[in-house]
DRENTIKE-212140 format. One record per residue (C-alpha): x, y, z. Coordinates in Angstrom, 2 decimals, padded with zeros to 5 digits. Layout:
# DRENTIKE-212140
<senu><px>X</px><py>Y</py><pz>Z</pz></senu>
...
//
This chain:
# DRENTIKE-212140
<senu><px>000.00</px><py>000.00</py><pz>000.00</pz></senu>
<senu><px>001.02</px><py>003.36</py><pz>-000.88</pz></senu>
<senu><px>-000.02</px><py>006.61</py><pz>001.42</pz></senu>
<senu><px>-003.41</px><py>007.72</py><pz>001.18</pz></senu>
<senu><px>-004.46</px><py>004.36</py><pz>-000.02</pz></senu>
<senu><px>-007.43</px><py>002.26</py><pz>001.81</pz></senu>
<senu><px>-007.78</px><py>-001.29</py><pz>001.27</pz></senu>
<senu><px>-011.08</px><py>-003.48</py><pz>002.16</pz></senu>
<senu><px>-011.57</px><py>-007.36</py><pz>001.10</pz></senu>
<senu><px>-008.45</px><py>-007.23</py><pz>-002.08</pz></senu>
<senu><px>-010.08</px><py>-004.01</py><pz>-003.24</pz></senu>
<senu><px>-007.24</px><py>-001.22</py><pz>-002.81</pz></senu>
<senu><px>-008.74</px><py>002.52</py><pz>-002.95</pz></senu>
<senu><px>-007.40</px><py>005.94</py><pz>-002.44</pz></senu>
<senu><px>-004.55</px><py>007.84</py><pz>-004.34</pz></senu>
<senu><px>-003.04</px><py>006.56</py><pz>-007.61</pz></senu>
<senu><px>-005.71</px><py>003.66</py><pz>-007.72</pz></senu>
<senu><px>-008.99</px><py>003.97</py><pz>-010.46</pz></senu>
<senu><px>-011.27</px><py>004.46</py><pz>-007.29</pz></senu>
<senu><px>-010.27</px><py>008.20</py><pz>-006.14</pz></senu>
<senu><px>-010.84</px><py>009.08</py><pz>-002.81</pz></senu>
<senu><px>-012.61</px><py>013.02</py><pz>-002.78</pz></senu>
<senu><px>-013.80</px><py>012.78</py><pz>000.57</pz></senu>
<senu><px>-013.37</px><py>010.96</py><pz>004.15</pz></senu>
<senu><px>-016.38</px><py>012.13</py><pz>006.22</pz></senu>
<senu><px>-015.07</px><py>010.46</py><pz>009.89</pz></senu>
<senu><px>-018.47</px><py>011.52</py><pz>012.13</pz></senu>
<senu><px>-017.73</px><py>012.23</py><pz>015.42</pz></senu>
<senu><px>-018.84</px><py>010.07</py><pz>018.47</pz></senu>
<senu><px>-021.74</px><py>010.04</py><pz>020.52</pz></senu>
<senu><px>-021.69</px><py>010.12</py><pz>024.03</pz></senu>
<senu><px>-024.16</px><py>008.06</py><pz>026.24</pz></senu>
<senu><px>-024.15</px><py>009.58</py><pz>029.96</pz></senu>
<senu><px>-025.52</px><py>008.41</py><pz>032.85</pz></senu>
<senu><px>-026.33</px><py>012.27</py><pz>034.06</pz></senu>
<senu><px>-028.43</px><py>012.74</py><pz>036.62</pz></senu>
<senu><px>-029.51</px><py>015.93</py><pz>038.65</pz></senu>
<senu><px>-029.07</px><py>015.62</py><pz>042.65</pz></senu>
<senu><px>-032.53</px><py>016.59</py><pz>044.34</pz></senu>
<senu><px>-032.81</px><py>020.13</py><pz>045.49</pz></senu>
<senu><px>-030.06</px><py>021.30</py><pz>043.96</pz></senu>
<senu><px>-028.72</px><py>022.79</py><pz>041.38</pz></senu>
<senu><px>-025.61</px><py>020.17</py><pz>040.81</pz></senu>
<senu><px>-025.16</px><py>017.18</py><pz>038.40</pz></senu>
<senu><px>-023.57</px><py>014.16</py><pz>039.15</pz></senu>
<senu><px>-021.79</px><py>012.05</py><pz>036.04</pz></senu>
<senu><px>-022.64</px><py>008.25</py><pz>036.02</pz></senu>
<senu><px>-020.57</px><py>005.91</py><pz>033.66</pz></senu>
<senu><px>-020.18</px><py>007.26</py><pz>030.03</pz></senu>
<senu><px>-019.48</px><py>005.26</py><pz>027.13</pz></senu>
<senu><px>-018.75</px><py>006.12</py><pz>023.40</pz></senu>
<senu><px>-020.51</px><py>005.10</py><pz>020.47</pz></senu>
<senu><px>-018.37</px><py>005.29</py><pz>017.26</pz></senu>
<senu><px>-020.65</px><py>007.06</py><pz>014.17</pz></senu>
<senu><px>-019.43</px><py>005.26</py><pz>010.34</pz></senu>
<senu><px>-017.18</px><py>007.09</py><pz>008.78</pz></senu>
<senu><px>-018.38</px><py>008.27</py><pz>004.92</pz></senu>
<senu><px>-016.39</px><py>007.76</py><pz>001.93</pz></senu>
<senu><px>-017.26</px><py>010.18</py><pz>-000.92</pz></senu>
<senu><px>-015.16</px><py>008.94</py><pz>-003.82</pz></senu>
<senu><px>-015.08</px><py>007.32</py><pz>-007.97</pz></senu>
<senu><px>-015.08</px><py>004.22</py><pz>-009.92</pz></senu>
<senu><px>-013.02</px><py>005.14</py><pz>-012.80</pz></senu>
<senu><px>-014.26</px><py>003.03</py><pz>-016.43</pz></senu>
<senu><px>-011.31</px><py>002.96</py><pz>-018.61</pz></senu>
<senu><px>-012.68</px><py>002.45</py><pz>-022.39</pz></senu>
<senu><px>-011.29</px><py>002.92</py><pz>-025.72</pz></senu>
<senu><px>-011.84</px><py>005.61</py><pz>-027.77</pz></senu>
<senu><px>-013.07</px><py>006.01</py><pz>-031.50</pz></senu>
<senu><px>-009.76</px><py>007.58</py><pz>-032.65</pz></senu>
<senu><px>-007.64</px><py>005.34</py><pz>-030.80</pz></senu>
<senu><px>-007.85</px><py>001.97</py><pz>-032.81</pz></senu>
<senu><px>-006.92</px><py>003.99</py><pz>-036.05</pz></senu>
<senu><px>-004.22</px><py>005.74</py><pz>-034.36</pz></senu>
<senu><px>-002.56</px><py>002.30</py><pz>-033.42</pz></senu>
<senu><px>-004.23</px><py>-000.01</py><pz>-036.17</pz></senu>
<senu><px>-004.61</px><py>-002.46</py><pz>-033.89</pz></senu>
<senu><px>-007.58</px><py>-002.51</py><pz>-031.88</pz></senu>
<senu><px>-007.36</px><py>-003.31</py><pz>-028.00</pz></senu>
<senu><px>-008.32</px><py>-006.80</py><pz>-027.03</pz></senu>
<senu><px>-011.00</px><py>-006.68</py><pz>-025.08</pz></senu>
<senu><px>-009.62</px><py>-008.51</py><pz>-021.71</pz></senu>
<senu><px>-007.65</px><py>-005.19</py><pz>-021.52</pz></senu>
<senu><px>-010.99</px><py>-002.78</py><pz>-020.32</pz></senu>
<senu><px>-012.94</px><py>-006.39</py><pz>-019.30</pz></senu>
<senu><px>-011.41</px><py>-006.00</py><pz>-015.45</pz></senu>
<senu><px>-012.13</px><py>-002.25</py><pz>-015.06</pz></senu>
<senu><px>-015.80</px><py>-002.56</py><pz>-016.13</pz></senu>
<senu><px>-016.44</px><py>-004.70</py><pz>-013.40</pz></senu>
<senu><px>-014.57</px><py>-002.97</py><pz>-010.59</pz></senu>
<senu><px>-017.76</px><py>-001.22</py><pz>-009.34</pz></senu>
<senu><px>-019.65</px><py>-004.61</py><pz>-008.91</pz></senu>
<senu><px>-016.57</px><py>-005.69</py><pz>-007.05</pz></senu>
<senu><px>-016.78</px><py>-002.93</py><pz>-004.57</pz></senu>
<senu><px>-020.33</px><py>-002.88</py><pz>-004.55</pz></senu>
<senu><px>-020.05</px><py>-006.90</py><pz>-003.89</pz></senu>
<senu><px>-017.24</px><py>-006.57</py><pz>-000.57</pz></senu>
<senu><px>-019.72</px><py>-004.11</py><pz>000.94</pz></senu>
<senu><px>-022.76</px><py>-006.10</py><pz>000.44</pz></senu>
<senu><px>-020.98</px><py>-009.22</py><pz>001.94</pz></senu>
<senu><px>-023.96</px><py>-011.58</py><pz>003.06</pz></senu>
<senu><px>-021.42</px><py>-014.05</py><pz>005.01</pz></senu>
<senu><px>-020.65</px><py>-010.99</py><pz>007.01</pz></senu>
<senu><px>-023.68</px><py>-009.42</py><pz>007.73</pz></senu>
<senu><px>-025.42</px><py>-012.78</py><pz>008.68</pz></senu>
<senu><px>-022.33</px><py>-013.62</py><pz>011.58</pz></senu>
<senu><px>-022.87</px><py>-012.16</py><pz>014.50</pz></senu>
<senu><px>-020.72</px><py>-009.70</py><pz>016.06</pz></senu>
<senu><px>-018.21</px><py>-010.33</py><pz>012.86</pz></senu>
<senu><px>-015.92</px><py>-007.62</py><pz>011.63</pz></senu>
<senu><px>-013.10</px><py>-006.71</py><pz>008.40</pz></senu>
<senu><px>-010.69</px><py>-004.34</py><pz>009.21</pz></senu>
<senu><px>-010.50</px><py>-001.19</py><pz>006.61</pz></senu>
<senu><px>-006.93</px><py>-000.63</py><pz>006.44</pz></senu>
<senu><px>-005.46</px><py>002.64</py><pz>005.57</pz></senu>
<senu><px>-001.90</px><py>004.09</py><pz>004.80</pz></senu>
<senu><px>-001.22</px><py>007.44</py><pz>006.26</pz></senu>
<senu><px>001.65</px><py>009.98</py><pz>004.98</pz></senu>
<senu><px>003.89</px><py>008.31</py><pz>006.88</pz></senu>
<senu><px>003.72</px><py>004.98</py><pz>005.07</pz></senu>
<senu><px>002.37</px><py>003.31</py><pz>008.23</pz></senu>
<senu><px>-000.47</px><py>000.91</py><pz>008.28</pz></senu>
<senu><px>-003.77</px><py>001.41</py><pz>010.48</pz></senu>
<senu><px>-006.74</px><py>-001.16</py><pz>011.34</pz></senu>
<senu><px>-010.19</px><py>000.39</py><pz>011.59</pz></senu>
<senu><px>-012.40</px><py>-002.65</py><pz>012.61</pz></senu>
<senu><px>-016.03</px><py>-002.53</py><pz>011.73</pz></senu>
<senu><px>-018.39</px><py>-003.00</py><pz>008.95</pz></senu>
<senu><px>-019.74</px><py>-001.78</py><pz>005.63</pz></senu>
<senu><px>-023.14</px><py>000.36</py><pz>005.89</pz></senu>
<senu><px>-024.93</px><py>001.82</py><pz>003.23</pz></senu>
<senu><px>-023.41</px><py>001.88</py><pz>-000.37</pz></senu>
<senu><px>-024.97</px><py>004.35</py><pz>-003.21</pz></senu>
<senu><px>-023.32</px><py>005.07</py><pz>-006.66</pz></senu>
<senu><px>-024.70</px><py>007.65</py><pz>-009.42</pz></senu>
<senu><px>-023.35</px><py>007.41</py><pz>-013.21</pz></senu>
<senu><px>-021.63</px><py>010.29</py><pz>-014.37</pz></senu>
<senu><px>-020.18</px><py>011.17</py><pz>-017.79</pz></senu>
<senu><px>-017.52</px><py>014.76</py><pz>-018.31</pz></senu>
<senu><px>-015.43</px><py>015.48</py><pz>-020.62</pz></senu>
<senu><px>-014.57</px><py>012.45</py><pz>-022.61</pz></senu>
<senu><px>-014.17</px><py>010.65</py><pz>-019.42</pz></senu>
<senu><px>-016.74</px><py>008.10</py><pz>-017.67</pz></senu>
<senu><px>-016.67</px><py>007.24</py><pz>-013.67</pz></senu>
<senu><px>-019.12</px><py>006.69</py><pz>-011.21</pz></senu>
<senu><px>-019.83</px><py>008.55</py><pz>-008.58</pz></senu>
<senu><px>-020.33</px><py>006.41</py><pz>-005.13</pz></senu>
<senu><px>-020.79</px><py>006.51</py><pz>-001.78</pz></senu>
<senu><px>-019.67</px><py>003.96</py><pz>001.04</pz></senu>
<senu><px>-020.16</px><py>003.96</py><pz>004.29</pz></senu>
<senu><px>-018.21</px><py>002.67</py><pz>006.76</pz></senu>
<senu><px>-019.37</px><py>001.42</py><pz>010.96</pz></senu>
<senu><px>-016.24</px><py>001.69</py><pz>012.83</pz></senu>
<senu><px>-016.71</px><py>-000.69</py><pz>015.98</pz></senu>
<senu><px>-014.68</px><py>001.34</py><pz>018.24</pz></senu>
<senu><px>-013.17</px><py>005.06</py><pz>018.07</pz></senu>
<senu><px>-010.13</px><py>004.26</py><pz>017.41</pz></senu>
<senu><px>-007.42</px><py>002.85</py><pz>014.48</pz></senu>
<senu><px>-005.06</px><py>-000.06</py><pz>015.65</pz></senu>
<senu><px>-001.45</px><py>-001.20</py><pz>014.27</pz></senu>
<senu><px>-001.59</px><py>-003.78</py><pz>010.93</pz></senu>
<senu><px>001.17</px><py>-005.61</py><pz>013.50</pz></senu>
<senu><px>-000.14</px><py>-007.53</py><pz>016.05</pz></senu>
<senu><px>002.62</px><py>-007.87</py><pz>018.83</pz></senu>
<senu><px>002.45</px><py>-010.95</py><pz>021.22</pz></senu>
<senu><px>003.42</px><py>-012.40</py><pz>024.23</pz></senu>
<senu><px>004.64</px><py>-016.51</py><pz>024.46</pz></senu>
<senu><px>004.39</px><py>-018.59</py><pz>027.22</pz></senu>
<senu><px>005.49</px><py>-022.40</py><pz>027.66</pz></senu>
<senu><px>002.99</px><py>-025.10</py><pz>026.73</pz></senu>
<senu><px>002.63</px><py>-025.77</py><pz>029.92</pz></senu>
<senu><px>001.10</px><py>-022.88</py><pz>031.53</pz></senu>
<senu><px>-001.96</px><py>-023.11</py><pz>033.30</pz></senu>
<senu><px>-004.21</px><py>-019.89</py><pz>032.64</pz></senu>
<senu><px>-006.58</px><py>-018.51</py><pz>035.23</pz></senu>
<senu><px>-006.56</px><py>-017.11</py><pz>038.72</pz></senu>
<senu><px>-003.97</px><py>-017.89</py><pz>041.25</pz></senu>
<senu><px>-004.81</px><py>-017.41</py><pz>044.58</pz></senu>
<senu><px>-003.64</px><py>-013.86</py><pz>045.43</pz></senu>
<senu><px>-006.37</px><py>-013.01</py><pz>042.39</pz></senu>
<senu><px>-003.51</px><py>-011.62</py><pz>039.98</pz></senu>
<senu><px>-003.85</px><py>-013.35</py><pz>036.87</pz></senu>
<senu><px>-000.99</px><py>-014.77</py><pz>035.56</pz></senu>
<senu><px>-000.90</px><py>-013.75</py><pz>032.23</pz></senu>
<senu><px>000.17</px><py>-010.16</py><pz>030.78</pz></senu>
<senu><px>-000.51</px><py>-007.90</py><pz>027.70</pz></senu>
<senu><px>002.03</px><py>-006.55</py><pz>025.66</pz></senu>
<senu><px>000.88</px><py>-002.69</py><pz>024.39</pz></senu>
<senu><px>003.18</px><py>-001.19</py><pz>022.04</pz></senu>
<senu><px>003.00</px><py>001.91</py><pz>019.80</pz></senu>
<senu><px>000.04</px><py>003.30</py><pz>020.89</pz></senu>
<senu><px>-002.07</px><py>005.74</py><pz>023.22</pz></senu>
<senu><px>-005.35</px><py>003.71</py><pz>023.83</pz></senu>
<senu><px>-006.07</px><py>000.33</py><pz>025.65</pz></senu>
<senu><px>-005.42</px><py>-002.71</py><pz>022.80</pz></senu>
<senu><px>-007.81</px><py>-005.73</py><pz>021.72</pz></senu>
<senu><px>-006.34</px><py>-008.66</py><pz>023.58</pz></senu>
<senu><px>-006.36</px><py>-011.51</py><pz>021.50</pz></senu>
<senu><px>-005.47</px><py>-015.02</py><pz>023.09</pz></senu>
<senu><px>-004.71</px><py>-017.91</py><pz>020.72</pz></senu>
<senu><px>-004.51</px><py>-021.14</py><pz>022.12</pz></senu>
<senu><px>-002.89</px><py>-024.31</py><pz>020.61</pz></senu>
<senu><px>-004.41</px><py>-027.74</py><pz>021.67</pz></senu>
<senu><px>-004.86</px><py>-030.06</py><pz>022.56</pz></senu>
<senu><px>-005.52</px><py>-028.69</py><pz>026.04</pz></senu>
<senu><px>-007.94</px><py>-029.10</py><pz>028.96</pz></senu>
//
């Protein structure tokens, strides 16, 4: 991936791809608060709040590459037509990822969206495709489509494309000792938020 690229399901997106990227539309948050006025008073007291992450809204084009009138007797030699065949079908591709049945029907499943900042480093966004729209759209000489995709992050935040991890011996019993400090700990690296904690587990075990 280059910077300013997306990529979603072995569709890449974003600068220097036929799918320009005009516009990332990242909605803020919403709150939910647990507020609550004290009696006779003019005071509020704060309950647990929690944060639920809004989709973020891609605004961007399907580029159709096709050949013009003047070009085959410019060349004399016509271009097969496997060359324009992969392009013409790029907007059913994208329209196809973000319509994914296996992932709609699976509960709580998620794809990560992963993007390429300036930097050359690659994020995670975890969540799932919303609403897709596309318009046709013909200027000057050239044909795209006009579409957009919508994106539900799961959480507010974007996560490393390496996932660090901690081994143990094969022997290690997992749970609560005793003195109620569990005996297994999480690696964080490169980052300013709590991570996902992922635990893989190699049997056969008990």
């Amino acid at each position: 991936m280059e910077p300013y690229q997306y990529y979603y399901q072995g569709i890449t997106f974003g600068r220097d791809t036929q799918i320009p990227v005009q516009k990332v539309d990242i909605q803020t948050y919403n709150v939910n608060n647990q507020d609550f006025q004290v009696q006779r008073s003019d005071e509020n007291r704060f309950g647990i709040d929690t944060l639920a992450p809004a989709p973020m809204v891609f605004t961007m084009s399907v580029m159709n590459n096709f050949e013009l009138d003047s070009m085959a007797s410019l060349t004399h030699d016509p271009f097969p037509d496997e060359f324009f065949a992969s392009n013409n079908n790029l907007l059913h591709e994208l329209a196809a990822v973000w319509k994914d049945p296996s992932l709609r029907l699976t509960w709580g499943a998620t794809n990560p969206l992963l993007f390429c900042d300036k930097s050359g480093a690659i994020r995670r966004i975890y969540g799932r495709p919303g609403k897709f729209a596309h318009t046709p759209r013909i200027k000057g000489g050239e044909s795209w489509i006009d579409v957009q995709a919508e994106f539900r992050r799961a959480d507010t935040l974007s996560h490393s494309n390496v996932e660090y991890f901690v081994g143990h011996p094969t022997n290690l019993s997992v749970g609560l000792p005793p003195d109620g400090v569990t005996s297994v700990n999480a690696l964080r690296l490169d980052g300013d938020a709590d991570s996902w904690l992922r635990i893989l587990i190699y049997g056969p075990c008990t």
